[in-house]
N, C-alpha and C positions, 0 to 999 in steps of 0.2 A: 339769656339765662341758661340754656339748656350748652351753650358751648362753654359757659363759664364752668357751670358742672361738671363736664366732661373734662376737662382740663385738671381740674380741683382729683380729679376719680385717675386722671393719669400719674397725676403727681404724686398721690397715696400711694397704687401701686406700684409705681418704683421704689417709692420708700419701704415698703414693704418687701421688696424684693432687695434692698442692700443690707451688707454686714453693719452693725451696731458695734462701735468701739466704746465702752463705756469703764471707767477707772483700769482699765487699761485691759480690761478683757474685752477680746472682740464677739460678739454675741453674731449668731447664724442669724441668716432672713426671716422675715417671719412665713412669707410669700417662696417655698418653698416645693417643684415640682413633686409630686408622688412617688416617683420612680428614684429619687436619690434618697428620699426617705426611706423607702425600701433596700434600697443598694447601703446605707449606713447602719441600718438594723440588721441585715446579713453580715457585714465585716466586724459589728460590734461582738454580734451572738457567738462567731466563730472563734474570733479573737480568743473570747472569754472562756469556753469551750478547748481550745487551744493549750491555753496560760494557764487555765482556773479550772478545768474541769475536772482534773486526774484528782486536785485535793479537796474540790468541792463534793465529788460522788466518796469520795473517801469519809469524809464528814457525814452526809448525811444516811452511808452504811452503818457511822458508831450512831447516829440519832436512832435508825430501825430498830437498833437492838433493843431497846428499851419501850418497843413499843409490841401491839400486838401481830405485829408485822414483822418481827425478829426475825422469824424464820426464813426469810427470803435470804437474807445475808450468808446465812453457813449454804442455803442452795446455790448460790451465784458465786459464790466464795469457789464454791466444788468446781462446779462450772467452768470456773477461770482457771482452775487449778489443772483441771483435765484436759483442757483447750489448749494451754499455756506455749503447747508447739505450733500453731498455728501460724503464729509471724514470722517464722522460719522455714515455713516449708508453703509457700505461695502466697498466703493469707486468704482472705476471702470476701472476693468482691461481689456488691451487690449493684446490678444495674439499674436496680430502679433508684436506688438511695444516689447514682454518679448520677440521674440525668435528673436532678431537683434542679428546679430551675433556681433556687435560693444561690447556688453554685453561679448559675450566671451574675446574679446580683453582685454577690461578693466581685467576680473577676470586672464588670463593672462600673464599680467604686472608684476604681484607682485613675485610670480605669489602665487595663495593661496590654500589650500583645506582643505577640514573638517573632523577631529577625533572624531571618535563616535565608540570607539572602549571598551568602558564600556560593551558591550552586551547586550543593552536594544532594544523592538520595540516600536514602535510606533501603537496606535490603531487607525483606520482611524474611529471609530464611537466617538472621542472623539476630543475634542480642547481644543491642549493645548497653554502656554503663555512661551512663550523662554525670557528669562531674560537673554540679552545681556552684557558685560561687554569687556575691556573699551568700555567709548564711541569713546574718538581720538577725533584728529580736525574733521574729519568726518567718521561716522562708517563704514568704508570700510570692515571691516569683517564679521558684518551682511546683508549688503548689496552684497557681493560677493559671499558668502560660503554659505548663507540659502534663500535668495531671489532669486538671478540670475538664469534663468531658466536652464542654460548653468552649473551647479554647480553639482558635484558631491551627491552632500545632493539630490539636488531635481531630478536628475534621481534613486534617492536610492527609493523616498518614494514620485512618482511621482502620488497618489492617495492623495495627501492632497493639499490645497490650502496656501501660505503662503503670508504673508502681513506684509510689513516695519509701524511701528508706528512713526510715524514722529511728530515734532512740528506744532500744527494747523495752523500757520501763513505760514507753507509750502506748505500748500493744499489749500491755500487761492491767495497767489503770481500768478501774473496771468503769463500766455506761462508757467511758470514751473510748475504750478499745474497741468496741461497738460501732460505733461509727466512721472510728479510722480505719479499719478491718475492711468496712463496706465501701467505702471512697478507693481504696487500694494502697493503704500502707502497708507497709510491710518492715520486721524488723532491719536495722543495720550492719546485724554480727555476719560475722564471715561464713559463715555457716548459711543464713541466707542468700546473702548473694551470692552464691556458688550455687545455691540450689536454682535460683531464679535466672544466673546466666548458663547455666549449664542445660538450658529446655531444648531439648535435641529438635525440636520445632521452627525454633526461631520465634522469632515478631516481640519480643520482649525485651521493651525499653526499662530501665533502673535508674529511677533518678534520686542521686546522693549527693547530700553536700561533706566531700572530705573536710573541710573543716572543723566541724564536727558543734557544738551546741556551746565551745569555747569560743569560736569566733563573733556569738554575737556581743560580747563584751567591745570589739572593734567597731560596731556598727554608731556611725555619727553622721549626721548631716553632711555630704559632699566628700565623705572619703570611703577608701579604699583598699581593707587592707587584708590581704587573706590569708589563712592557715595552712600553708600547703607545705612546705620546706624538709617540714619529716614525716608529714602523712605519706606512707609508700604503701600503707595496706591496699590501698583501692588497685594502684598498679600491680599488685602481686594476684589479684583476685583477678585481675581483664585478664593476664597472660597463662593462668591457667586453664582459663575458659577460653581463651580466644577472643575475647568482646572487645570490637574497637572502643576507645575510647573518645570521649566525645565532651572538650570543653564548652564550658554554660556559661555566661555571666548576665545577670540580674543589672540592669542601668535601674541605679533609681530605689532597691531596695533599702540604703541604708537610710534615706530621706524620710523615711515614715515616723521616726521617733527622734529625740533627742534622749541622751542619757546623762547620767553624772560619770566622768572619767574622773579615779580617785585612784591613787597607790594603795592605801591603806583600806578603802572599801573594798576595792578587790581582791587584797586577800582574804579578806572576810566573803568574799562571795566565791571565791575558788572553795574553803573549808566549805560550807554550804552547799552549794552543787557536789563534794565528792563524799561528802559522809551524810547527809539528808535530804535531800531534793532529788537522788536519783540521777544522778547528771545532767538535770534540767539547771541552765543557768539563772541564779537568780536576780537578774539586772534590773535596777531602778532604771523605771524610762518615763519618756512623757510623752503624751500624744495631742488631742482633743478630746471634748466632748460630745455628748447628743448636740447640744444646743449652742455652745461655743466653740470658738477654733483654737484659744490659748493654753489649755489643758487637758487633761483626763487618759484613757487607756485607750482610746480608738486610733487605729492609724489615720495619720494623716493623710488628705485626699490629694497622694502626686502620682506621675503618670511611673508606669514600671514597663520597660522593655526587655526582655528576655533574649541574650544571642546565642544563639547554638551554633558553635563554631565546626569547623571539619574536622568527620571523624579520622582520630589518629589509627590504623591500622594495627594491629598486634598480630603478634605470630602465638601460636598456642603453644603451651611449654608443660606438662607434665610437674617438672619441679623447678622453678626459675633460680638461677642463682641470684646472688645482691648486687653482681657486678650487671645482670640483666634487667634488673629491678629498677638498677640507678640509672641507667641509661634508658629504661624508657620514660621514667619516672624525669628527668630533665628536660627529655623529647616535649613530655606534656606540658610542663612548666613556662616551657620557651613558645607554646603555644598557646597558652594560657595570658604569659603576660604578651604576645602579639594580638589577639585578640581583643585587648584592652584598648592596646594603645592606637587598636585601626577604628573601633567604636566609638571612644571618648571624643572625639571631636564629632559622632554626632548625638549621643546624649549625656553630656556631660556640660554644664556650666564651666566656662573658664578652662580648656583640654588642656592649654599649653602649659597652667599652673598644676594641673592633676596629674600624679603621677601613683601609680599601683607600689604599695606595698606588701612584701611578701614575709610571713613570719613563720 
């Protein structure tokens, strides 16, 4: 009796523990460890945070007004308004808010970690400029693998300072400026990175995606395609400061959503991103959900490998010309797609049919 029980109590929980496909959505276990619950309620929060938070705090500043709590909004309004240089000239990191372990959770989810196994160091009296690719609907691979203080990179080479380059109007958004501020963003205009590579110190790493918030329109399950062809502003910014430069590529970033590729909703989403949205793209994507795997806004749970490839050397120039610009600016290019094509065969599904495009 008691073995038949037992038997009857092992069967349940495995059932309990496999996915449910039902009218054609596959539904989560029920039988689910703690720890991945927690690791999906950090990627979900962030996510939203992320995506949702610059128009959600925007929203509920027009709800305060009308309340007896008005008055905070023309205060924080000031606030931001008086602040509003701070993304450009270091930003402002909080250590306690980098070492939330909620950060660990997020990085992992995916779960992710970073190849830097070319055999190069890093010199802590120098800053350099990490040239991120893909971007993705959101650059979870620079933000996991080279920012997050909880990251294998940064207990590697835990003598440098490192700083997300974001889109200005994300350091401006108020409650989420706040928090990107303290994580270590930092604005993308030229004017910042010139401040930030320019730390006569050294140990400061910058990591930007040249692509820039256009390329996650490109982001599709299993491809490859990045923005780089007339991005030259990054290489004009390393050679006045001297920062090597230093190719990134994300295995695995574009896998996290599927989106709709349309002619005609694109340009509707290019008008959007340039006269309303602030240059945030506005892409239709799909992901999962809390409880299912077939839909919703949360990434989907695939693994993300981050490679930082050898830094390209620059010489420092005062005023570079375009004929110096282009030629290193190819230098990086030719490094960039080497890069790819030495990694893809080992995280890439199918290498020999994968090939990098560049636009």
């Amino acid at each position: 009796m008691n073995l038949h029980f037992g038997k009857v109590l092992s069967t349940c929980s495995s059932l309990l523990c496999l996915s449910m496909k039902v009218l054609g959505i596959e539904f989560a276990p029920l039988m689910v460890p703690m720890h991945r619950r927690y690791e999906t309620l950090a990627v979900a929060s962030w996510f939203f945070l992320a995506a949702f938070g610059g128009l959600t705090s925007l929203l509920v500043s027009l709800y305060l007004l009308f309340t007896r709590l008005w008055w905070l909004v023309p205060l924080y309004t000031t606030w931001t308004y008086l602040d509003r240089h701070v993304g450009e000239s270091g930003g402002r990191t909080n250590v306690w808010v980098q070492n939330w372990r909620w950060w660990n959770h997020l990085k992992n989810y995916f779960p992710v970690e970073t190849d830097y196994s070319q055999g190069f160091s890093l010199d802590p009296t120098r800053n350099y400029l990490f040239c991120c690719f893909p971007h993705g609907i959101i650059p979870v691979g620079p933000f996991t693998t080279l920012a997050n203080t909880w990251s294998e990179f940064r207990k590697s080479y835990p003598e440098f300072t490192v700083k997300l380059a974001v889109l200005q109007a994300l350091v401006l958004l108020p409650i989420v400026r706040e928090l990107g501020l303290a994580y270590g963003a930092i604005s993308c205009s030229i004017k910042s990175l010139n401040y930030e590579l320019s730390r006569p110190e050294g140990g400061h790493i910058v990591n930007l995606m040249p692509g820039g918030a256009v390329e996650a329109y490109n982001s599709q399950p299993g491809k490859y395609k990045f923005v780089v062809k007339k991005r030259k502003g990054f290489v004009k910014v390393a050679l006045k400061n001297g920062s090597p430069l230093v190719p990134v590529i994300s295995f695995g970033e574009t896998d996290l959503f599927r989106q709709i590729d349309n002619r005609v909703l694109r340009n509707v989403q290019e008008f959007l991103r340039k006269y309303f949205f602030l240059g945030l793209p506005p892409v239709v994507f799909m992901g999962r959900g809390f409880f299912q795997y077939s839909f919703g806004m949360i990434p989907r749970r695939k693994p993300i490998t981050t490679v930082v490839g050898t830094p390209i050397e620059v010489t420092k120039l005062e005023n570079p010309t375009n004929e110096q610009v282009e030629e290193l600016h190819d230098k990086f290019v030719q490094a960039l797609v080497a890069l790819f094509d030495e990694y893809k065969y080992k995280y890439v599904e199918n290498p020999e049919d994968q090939h990098l495009e560049l636009q």
